[in-house]
Backbone as JSON Lines, residues from 0, in Angstrom:
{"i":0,"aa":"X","n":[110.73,20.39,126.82],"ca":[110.49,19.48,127.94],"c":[109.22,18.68,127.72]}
{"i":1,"aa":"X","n":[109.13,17.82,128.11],"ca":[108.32,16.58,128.05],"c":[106.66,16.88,129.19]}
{"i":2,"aa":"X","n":[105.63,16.6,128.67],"ca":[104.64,16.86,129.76],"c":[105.12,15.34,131.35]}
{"i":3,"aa":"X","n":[104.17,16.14,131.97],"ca":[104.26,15.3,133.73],"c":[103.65,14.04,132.61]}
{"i":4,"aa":"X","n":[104.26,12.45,133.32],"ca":[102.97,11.42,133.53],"c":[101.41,11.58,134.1]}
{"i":5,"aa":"X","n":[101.37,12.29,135.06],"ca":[100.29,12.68,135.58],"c":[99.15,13.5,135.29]}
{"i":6,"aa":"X","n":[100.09,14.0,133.95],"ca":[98.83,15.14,133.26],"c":[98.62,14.18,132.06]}
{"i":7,"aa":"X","n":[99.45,12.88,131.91],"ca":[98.52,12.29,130.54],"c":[98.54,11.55,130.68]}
{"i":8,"aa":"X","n":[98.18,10.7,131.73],"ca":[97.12,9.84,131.84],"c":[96.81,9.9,133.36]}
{"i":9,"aa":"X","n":[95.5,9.01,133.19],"ca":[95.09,9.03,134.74],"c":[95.51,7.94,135.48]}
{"i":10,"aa":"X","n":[95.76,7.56,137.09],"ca":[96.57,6.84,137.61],"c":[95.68,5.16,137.69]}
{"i":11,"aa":"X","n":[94.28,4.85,137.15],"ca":[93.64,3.92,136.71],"c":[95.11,3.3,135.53]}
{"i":12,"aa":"X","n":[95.07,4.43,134.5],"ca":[95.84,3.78,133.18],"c":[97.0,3.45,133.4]}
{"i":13,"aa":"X","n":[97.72,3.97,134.68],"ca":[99.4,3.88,134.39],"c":[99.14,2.53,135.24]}
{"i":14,"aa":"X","n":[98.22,2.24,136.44],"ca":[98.29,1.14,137.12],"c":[97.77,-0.1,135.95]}
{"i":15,"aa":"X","n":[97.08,-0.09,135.26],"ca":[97.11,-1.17,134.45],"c":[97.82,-1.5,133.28]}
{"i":16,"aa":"X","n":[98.92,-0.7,132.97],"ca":[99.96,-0.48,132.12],"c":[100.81,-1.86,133.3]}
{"i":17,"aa":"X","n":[101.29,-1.44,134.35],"ca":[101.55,-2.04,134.92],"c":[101.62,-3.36,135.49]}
{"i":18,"aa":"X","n":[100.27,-3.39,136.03],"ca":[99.73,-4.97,135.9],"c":[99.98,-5.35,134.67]}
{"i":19,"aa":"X","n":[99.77,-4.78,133.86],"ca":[99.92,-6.07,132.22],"c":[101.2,-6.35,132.31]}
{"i":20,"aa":"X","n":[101.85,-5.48,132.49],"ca":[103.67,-5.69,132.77],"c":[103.92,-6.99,133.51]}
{"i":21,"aa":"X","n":[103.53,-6.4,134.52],"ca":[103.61,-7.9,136.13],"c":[103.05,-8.76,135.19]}
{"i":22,"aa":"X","n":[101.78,-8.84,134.64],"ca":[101.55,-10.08,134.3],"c":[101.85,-10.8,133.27]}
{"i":23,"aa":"X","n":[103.36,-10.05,133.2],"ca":[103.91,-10.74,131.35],"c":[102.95,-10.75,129.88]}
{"i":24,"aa":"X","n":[102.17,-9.93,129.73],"ca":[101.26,-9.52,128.57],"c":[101.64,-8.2,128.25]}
{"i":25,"aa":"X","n":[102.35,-7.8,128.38],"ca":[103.3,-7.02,127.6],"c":[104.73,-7.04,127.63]}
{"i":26,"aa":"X","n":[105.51,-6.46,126.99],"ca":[107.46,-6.37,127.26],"c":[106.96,-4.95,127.8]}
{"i":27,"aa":"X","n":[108.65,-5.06,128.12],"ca":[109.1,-3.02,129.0],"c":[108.86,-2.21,127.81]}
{"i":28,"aa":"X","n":[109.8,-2.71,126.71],"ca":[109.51,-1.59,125.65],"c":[108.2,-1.38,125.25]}
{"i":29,"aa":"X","n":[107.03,-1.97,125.37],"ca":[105.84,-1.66,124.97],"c":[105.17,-1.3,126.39]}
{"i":30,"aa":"X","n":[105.68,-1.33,127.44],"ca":[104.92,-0.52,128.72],"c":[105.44,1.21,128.5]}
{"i":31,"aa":"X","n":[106.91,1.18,128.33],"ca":[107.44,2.52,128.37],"c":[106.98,3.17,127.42]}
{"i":32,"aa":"X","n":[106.61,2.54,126.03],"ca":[106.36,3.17,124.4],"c":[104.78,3.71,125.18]}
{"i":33,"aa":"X","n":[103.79,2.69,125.77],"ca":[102.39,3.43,125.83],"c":[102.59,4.6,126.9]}
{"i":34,"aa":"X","n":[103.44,4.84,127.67],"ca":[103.52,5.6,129.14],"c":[104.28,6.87,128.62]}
{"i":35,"aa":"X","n":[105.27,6.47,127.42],"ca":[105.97,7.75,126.93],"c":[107.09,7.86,127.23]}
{"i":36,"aa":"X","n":[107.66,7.11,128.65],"ca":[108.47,7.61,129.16],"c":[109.8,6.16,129.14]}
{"i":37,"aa":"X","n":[111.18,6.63,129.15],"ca":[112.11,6.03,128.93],"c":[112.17,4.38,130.36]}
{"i":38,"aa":"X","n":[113.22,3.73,129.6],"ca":[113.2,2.47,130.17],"c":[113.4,2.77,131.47]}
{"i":39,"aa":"X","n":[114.38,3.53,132.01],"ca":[114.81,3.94,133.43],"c":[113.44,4.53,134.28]}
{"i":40,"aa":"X","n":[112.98,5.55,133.56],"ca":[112.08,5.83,134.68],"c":[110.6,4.72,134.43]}
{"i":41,"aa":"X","n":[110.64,4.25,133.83],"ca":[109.74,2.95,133.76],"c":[109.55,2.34,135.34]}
{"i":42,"aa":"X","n":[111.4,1.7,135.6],"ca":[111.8,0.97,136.41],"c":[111.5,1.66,137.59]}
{"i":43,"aa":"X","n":[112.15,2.66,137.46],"ca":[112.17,3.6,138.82],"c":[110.3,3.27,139.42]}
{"i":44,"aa":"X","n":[109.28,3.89,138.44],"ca":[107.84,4.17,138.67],"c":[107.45,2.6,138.93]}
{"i":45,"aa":"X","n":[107.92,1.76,138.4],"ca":[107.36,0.48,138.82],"c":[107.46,0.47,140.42]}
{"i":46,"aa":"X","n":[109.11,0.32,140.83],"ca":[109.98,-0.05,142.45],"c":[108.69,0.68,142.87]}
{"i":47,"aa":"X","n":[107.97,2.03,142.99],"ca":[107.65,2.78,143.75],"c":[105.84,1.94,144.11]}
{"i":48,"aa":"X","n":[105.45,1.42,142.42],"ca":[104.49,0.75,142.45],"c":[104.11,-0.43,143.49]}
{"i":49,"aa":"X","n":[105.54,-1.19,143.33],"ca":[104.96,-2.35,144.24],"c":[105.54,-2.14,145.8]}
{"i":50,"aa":"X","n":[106.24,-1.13,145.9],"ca":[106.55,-0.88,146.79],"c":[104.88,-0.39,147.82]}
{"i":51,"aa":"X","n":[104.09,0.77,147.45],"ca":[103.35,0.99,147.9],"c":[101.85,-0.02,147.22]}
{"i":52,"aa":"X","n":[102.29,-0.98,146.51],"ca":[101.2,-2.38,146.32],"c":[101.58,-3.34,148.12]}
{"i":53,"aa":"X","n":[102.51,-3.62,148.01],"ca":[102.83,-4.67,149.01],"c":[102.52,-3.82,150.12]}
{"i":54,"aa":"X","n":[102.74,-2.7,150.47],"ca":[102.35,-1.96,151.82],"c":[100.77,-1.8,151.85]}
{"i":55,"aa":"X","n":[100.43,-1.73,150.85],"ca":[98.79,-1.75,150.94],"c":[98.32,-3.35,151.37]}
{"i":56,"aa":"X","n":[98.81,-4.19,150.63],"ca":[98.45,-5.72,151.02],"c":[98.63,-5.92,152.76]}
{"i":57,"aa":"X","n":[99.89,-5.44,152.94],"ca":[100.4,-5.46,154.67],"c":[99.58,-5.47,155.5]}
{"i":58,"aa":"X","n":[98.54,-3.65,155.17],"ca":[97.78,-2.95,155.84],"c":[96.33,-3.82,155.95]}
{"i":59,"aa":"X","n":[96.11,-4.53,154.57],"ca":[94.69,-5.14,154.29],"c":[95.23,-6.56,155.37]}
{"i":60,"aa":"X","n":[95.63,-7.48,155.32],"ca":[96.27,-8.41,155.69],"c":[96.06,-8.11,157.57]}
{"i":61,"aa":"X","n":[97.28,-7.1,157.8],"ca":[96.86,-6.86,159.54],"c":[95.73,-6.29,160.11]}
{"i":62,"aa":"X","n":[95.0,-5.9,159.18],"ca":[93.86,-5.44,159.1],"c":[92.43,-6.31,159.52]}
{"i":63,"aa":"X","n":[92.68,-7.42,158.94],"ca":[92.04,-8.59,158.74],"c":[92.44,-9.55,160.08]}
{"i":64,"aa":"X","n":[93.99,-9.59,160.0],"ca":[94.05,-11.3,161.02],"c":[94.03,-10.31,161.93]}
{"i":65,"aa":"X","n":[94.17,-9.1,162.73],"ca":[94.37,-8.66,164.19],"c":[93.18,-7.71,164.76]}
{"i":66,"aa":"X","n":[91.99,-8.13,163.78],"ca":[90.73,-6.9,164.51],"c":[90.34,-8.15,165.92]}
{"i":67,"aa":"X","n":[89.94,-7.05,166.82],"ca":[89.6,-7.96,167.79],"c":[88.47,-8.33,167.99]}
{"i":68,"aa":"X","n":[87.55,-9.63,168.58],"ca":[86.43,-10.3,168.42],"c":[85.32,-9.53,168.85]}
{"i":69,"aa":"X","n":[84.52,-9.53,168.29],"ca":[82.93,-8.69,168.49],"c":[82.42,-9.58,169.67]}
{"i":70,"aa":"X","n":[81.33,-9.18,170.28],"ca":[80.45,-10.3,171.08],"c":[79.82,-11.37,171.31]}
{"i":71,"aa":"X","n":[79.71,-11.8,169.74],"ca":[79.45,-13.0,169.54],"c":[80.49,-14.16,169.27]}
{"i":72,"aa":"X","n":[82.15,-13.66,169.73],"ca":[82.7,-15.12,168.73],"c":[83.21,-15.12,170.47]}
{"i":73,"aa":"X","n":[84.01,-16.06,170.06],"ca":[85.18,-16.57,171.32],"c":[85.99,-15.87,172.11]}
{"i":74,"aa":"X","n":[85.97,-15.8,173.2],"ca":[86.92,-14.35,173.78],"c":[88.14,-15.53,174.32]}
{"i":75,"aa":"X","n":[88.45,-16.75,173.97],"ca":[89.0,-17.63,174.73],"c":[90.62,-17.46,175.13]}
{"i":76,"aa":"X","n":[91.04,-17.14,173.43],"ca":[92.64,-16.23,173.15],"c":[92.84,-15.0,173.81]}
{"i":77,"aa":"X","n":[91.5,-14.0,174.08],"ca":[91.97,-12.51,174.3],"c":[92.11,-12.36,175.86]}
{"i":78,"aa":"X","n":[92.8,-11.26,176.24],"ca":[92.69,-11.03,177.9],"c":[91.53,-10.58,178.0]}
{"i":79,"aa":"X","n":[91.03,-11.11,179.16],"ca":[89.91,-10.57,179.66],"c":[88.93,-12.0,179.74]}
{"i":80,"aa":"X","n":[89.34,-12.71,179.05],"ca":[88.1,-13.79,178.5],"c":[88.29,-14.8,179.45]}
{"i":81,"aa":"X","n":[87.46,-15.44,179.17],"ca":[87.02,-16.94,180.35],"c":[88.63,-17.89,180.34]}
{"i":82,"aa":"X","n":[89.23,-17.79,179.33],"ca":[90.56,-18.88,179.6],"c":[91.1,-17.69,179.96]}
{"i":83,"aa":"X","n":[91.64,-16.86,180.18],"ca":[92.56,-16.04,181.11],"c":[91.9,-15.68,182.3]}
{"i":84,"aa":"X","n":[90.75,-15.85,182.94],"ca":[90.18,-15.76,184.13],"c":[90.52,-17.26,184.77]}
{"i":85,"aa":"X","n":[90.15,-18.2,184.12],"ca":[90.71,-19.62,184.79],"c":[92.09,-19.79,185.27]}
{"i":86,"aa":"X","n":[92.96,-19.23,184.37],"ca":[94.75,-19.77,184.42],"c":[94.95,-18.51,185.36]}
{"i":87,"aa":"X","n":[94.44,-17.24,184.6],"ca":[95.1,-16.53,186.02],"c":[94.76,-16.32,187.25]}
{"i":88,"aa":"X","n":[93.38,-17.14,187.18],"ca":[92.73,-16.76,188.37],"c":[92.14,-15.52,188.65]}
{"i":89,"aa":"X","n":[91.85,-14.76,188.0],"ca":[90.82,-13.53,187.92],"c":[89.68,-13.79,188.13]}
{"i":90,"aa":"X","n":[89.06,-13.65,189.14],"ca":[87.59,-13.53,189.4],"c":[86.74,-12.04,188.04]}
{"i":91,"aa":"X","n":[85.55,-12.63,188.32],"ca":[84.45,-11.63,187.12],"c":[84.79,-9.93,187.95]}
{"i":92,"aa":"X","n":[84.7,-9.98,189.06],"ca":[84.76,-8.94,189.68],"c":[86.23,-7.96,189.67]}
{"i":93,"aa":"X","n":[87.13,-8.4,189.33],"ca":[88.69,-8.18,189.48],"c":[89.02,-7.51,187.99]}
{"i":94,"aa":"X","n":[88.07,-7.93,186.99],"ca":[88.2,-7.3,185.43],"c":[88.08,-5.79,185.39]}
């Protein structure tokens, strides 16, 4: 039997095995030849790669556009703020 991926190399090396892949600076057969492991589970370990790449981007991404405003910026969009006290008519006291 064949050793784990995980016991030979560390997950730094298999992720930039990878990227070189994505970034067309290498073929499959020379990603699978340095990794050891056959064309199929190549494929398989990639799907899983960008699968949990793009869910990380998701997380950074909603992370970013939906934190809500500190004290110094504009409360104008959020409830609570001076344009939803005007339209709805909320007095300061009613918050």
């Amino acid at each position: 039997m064949g050793k784990h991926l995980r016991k030979l190399f560390s997950a730094d090396q298999v992720k930039e095995v990878f990227e070189r892949y994505l970034s067309r600076e290498i073929a499959v057969d020379q990603a699978s030849a340095m990794l050891k492991i056959r064309r199929r589970q190549f494929f398989k370990l990639l799907k899983v790669y960008r699968e949990r790449l793009s869910m990380k981007l998701v997380k950074n991404f909603l992370k970013k556009s939906f934190t809500p405003p500190d004290a110094s910026s504009d409360e104008r969009c959020w409830p609570g703020g001076s344009f939803h006290r005007k339209v709805y008519g909320l007095a300061t006291s009613q918050r």
